[in-house]
N, CA, C and O of each residue as an XYZ file, in Angstrom:
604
protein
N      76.882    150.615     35.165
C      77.339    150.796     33.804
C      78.762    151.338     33.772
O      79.357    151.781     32.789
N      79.249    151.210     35.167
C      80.952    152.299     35.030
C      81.953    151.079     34.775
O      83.089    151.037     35.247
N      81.447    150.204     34.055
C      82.403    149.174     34.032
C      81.928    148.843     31.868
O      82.664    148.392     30.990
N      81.124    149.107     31.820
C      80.491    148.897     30.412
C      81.500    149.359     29.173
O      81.353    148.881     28.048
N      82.751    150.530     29.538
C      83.353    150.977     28.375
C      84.167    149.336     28.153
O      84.326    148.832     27.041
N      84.530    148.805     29.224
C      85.368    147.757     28.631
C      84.870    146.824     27.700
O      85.644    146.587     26.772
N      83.876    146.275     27.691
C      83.084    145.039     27.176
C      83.173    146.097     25.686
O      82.565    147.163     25.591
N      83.665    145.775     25.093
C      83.807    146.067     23.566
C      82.822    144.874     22.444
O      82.276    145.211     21.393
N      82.821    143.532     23.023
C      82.046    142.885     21.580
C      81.367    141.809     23.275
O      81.696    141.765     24.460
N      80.334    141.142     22.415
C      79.675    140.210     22.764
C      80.591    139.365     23.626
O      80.306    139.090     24.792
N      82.134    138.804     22.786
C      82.178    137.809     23.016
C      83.217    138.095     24.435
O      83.574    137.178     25.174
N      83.577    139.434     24.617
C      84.456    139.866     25.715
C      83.476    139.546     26.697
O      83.841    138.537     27.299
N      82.234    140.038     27.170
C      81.156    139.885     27.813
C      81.106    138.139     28.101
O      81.265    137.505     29.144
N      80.917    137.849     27.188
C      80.699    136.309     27.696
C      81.955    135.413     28.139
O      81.857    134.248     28.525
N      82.917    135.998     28.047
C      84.614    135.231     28.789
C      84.806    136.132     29.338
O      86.005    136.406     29.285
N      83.992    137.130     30.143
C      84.745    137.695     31.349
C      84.548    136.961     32.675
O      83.677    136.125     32.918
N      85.450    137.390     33.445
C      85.565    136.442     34.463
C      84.358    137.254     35.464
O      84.867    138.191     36.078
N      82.832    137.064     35.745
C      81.295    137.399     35.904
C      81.002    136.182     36.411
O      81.311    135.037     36.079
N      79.988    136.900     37.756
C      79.488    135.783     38.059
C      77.797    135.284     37.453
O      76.988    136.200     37.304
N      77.442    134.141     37.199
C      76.189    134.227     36.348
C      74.652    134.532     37.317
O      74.783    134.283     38.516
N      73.734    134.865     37.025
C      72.823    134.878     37.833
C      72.329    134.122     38.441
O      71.492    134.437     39.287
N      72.743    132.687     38.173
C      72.253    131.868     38.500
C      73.381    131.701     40.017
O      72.977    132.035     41.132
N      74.444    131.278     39.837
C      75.778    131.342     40.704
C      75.181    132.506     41.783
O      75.340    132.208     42.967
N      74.597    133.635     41.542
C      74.518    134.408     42.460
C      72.776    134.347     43.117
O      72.386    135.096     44.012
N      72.227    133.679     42.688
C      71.561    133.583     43.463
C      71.576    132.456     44.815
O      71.090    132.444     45.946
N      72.520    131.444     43.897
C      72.778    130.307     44.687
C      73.375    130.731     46.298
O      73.076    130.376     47.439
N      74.425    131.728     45.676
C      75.728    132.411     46.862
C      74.805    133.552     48.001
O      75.275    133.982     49.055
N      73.554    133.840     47.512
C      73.070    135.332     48.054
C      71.387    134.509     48.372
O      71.262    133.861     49.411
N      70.374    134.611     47.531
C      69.084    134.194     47.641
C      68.127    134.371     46.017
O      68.775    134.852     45.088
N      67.136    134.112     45.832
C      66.577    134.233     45.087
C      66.074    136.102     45.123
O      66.391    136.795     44.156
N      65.321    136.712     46.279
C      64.979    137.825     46.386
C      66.188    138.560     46.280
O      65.865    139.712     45.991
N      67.539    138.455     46.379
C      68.329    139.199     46.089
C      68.660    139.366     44.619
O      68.941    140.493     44.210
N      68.646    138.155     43.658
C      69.005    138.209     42.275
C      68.007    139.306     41.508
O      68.316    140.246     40.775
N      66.480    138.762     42.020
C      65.622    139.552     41.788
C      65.369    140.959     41.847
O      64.950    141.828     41.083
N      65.826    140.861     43.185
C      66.019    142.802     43.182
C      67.024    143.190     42.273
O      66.639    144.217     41.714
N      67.791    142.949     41.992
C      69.633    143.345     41.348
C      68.828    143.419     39.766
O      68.928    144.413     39.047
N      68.194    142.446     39.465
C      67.233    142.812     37.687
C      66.377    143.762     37.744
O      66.134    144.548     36.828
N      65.779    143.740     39.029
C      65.334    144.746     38.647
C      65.523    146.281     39.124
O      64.775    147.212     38.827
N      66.800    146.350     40.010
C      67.645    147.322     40.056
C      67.904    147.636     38.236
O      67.503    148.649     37.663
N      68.558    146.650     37.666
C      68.766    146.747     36.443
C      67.554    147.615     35.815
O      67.718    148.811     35.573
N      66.452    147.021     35.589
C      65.398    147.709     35.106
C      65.131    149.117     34.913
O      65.020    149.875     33.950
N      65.037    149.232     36.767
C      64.542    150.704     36.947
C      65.447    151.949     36.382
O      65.116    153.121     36.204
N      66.939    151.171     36.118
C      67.746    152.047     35.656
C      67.881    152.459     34.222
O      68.509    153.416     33.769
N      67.137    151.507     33.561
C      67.080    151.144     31.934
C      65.672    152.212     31.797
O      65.528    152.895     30.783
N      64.753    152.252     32.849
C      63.584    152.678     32.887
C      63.878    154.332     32.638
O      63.632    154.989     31.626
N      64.516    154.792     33.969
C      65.187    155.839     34.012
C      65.834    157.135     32.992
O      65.486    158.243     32.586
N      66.964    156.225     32.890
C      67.990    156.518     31.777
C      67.716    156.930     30.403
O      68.400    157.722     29.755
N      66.517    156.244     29.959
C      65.423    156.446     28.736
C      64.659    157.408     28.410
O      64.304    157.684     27.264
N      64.240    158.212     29.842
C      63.645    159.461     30.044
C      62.253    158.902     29.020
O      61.770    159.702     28.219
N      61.846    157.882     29.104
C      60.287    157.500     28.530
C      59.314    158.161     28.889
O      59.176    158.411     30.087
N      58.206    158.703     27.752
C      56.988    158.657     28.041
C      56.055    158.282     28.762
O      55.185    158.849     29.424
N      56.406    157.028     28.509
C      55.411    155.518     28.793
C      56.472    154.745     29.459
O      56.968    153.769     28.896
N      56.992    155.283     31.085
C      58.273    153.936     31.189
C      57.257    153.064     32.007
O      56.191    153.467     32.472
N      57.887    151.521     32.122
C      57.582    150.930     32.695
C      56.847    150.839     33.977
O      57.238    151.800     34.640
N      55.672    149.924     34.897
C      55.476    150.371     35.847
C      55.729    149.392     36.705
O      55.729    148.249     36.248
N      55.967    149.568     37.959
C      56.529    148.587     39.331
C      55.815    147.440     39.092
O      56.474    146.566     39.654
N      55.132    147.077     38.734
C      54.610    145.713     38.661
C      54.798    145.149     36.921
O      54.811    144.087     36.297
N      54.888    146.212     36.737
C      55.881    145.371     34.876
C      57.256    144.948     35.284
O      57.832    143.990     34.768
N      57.799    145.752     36.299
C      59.496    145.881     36.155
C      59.813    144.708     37.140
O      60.953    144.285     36.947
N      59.195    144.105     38.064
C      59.074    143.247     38.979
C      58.744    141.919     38.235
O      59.536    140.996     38.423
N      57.685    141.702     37.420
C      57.286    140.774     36.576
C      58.246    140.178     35.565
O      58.350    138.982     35.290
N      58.900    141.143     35.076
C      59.651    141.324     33.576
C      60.922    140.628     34.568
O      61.378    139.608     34.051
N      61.545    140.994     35.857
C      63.154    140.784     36.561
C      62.633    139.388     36.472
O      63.234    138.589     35.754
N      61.540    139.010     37.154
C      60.980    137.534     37.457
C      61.378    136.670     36.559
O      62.043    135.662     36.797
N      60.718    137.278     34.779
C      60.584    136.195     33.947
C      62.745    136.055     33.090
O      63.456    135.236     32.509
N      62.806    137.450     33.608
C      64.691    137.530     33.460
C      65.259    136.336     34.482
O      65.927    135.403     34.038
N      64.907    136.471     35.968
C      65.357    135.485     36.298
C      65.462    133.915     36.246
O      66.456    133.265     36.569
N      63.940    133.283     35.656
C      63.848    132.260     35.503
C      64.058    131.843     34.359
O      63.635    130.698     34.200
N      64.755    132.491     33.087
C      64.868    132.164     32.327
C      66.203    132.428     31.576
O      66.631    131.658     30.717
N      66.832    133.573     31.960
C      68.231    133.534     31.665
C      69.132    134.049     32.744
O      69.815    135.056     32.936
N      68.816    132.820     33.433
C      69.772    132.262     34.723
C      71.823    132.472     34.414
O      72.820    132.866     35.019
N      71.416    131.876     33.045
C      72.898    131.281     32.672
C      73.987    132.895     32.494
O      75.199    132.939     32.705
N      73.298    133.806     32.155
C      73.688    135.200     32.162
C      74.536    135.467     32.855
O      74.344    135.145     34.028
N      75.776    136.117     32.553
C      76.740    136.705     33.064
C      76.287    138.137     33.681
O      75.158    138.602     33.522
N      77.256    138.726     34.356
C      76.443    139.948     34.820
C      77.185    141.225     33.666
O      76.779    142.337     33.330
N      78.537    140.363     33.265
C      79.086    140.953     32.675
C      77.844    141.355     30.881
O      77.768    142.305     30.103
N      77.091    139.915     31.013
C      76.806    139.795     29.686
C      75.429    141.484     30.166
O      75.460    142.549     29.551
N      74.568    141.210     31.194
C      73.544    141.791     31.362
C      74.193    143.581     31.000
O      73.744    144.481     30.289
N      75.370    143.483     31.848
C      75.778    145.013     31.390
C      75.902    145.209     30.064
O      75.090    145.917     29.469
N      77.117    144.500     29.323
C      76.635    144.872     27.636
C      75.329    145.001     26.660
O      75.091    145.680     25.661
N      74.828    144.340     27.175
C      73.195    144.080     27.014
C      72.785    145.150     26.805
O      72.625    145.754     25.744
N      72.475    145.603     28.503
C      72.140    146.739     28.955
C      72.645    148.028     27.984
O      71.929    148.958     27.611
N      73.838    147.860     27.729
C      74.796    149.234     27.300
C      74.129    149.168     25.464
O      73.764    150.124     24.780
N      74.157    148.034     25.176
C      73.367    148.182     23.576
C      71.658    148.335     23.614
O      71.121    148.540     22.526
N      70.993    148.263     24.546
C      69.934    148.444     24.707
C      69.948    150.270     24.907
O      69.428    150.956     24.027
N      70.500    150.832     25.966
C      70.676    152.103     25.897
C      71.167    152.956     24.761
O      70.668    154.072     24.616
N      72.170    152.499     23.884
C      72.874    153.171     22.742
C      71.751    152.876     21.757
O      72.206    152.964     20.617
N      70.553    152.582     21.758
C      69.911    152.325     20.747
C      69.773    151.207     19.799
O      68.918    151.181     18.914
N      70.878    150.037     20.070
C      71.101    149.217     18.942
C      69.881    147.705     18.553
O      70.054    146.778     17.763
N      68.678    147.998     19.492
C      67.785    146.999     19.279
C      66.932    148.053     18.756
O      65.738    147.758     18.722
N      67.163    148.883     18.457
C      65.705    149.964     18.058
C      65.120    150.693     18.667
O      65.427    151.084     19.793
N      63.796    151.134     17.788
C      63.405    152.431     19.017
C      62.486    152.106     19.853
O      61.851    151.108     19.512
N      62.210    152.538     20.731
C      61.319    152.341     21.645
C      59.720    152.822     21.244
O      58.653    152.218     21.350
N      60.026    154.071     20.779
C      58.753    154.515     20.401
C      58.121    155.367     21.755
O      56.958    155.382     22.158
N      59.222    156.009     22.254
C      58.847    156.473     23.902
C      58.079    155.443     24.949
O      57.406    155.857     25.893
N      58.201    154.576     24.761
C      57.249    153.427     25.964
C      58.515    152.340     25.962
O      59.323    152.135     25.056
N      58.419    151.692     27.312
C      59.112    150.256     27.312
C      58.039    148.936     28.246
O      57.439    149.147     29.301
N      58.056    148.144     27.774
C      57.288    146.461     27.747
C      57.941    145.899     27.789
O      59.032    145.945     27.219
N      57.195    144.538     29.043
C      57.721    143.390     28.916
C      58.237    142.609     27.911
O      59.183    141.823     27.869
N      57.305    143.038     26.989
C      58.051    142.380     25.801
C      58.637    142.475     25.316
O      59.185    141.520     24.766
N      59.093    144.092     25.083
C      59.881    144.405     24.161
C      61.637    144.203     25.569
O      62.664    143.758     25.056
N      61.660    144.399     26.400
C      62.416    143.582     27.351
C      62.775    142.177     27.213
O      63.992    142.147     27.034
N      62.446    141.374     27.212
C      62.025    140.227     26.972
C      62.872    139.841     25.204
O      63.858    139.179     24.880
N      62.045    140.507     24.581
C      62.888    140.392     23.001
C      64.141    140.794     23.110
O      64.983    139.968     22.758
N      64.403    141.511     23.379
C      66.031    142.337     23.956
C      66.569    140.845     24.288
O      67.098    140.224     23.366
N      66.433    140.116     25.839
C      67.035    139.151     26.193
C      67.022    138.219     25.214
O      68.140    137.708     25.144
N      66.227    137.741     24.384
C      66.147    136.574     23.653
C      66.962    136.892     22.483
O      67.629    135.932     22.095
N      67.082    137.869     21.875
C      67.367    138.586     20.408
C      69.151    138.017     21.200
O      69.842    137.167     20.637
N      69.572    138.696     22.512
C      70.937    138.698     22.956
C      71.374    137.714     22.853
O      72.409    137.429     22.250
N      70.243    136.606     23.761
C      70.698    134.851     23.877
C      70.796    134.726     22.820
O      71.963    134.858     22.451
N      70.065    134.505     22.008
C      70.559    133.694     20.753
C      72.022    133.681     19.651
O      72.548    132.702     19.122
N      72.305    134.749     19.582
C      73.549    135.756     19.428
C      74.239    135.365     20.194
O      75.147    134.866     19.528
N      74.544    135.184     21.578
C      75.268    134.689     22.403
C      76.053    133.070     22.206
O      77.179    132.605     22.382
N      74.420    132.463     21.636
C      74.967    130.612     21.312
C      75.587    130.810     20.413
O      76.691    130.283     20.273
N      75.033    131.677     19.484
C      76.138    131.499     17.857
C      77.379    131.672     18.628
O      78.201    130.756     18.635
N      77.572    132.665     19.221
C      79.277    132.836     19.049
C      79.673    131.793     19.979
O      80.547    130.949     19.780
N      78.928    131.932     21.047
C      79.548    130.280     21.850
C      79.974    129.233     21.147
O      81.145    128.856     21.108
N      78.670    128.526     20.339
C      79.375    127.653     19.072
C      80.313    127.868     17.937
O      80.754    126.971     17.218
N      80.559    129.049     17.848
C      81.568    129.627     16.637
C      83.154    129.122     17.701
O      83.916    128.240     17.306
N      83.370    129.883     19.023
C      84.689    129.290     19.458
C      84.773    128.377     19.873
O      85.914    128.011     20.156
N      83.230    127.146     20.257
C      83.478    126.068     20.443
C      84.598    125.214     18.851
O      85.628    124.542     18.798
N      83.960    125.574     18.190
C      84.480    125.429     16.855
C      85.882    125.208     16.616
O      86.644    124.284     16.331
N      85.905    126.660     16.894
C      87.121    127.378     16.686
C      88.092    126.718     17.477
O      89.182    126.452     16.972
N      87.789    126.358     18.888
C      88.628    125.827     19.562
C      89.001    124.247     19.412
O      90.131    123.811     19.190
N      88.217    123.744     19.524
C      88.523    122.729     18.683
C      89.521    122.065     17.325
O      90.403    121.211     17.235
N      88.802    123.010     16.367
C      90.064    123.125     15.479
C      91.157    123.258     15.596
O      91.988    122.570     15.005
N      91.541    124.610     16.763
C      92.450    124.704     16.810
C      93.526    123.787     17.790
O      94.749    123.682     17.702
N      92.610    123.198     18.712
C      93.285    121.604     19.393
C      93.768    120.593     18.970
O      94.804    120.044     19.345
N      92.881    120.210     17.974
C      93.032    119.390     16.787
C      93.969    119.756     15.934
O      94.850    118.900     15.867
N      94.214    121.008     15.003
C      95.400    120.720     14.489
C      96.924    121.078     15.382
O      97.930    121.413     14.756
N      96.923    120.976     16.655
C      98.082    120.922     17.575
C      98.619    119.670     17.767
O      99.597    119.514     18.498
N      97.792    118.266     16.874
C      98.482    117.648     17.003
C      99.980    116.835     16.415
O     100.578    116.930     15.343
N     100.202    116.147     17.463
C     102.126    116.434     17.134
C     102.625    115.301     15.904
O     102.476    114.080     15.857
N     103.100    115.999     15.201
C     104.010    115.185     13.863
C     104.983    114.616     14.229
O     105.939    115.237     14.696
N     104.967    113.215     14.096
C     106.163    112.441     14.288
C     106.785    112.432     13.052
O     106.405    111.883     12.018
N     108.204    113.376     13.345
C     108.595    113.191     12.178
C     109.656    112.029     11.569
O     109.900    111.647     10.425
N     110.061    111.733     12.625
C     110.951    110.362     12.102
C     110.575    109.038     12.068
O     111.154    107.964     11.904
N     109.185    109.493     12.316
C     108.429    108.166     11.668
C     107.833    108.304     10.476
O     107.628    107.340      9.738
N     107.495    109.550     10.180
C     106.896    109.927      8.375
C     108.068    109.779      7.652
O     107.894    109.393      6.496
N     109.907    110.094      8.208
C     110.703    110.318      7.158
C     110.868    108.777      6.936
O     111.213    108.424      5.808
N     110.694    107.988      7.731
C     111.205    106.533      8.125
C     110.398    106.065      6.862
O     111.164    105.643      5.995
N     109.245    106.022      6.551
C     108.223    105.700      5.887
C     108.598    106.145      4.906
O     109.267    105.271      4.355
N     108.555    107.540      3.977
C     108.812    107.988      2.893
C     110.609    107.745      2.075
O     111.003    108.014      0.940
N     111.357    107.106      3.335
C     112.641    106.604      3.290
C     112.778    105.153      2.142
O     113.488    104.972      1.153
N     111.681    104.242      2.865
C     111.586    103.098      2.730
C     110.630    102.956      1.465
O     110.386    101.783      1.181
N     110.080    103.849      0.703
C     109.374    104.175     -0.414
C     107.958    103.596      0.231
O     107.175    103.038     -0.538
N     107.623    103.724      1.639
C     105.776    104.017      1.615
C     105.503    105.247      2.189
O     105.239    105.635      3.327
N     105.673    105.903      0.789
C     104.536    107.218      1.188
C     103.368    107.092      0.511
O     103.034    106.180     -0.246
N     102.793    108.022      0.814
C     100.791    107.653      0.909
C     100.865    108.195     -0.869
O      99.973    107.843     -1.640
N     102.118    109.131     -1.374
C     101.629    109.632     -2.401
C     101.938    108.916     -3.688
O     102.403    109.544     -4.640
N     101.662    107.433     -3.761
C     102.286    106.871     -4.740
C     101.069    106.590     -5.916
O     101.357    106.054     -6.986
């Protein structure tokens, strides 16, 4: 988390230059990605000072269903994640933590994640699109010769 003050919004997290979980399991192994979530875990477990925290075979289960399912994850994204999951911003726990409520965390994130993905897909676009170049001495040529479009 000694890297977490930077990631300020979602979308810093998702264009940082992170490698994804998937990329790292490819580069390292599957049992390594796995441990690293649920390194993640135990620290989320921890940090919470829970009642009811999680137990080694939830936190093992829960990295599992993290790994096979949001592969595409930055590590950068998992830390912000992580850092709004700790500050409270998915809610309360209610002193206990669950797979599920783990699980909702990731999905609640992904989804949030596509919007803004598609918002600068958008965005970028647009903004490609109107970069394109005005010929202008062919519009004056035209509006010279009396065909302009505004007649």
């Amino acid at each position: 988390m000694k890297h977490a003050g930077k990631l300020a919004t979602l979308s810093q997290a998702m264009n940082a230059p992170a490698p994804t979980l998937g990329s790292i399991q490819r580069e390292k192994n599957a049992a390594f990605t796995h441990a690293l979530i649920m390194g993640w875990l135990v620290y989320l477990n921890d940090i919470l000072n829970l009642n009811k925290p999680m137990t080694e075979d939830q936190i093992e289960l829960c990295a599992q269903e993290v790994n096979s399912t949001y592969y595409n994850l930055k590590m950068s994204d998992l830390t912000y994640l992580f850092k709004k999951i700790i500050s409270g911003q998915y809610g309360e726990f209610y002193e206990s933590l669950t797979i599920a409520k783990i699980l909702s965390f990731f999905r609640e994130y992904f989804e949030e994640r596509c919007e803004i993905a598609e918002q600068e897909s958008h965005r970028t676009h647009a903004d490609f699109s109107s970069n394109d170049a005005f010929n202008y001495s062919q519009n004056l040529r035209r509006i010279w010769n009396g065909k302009s479009n505004r007649s």
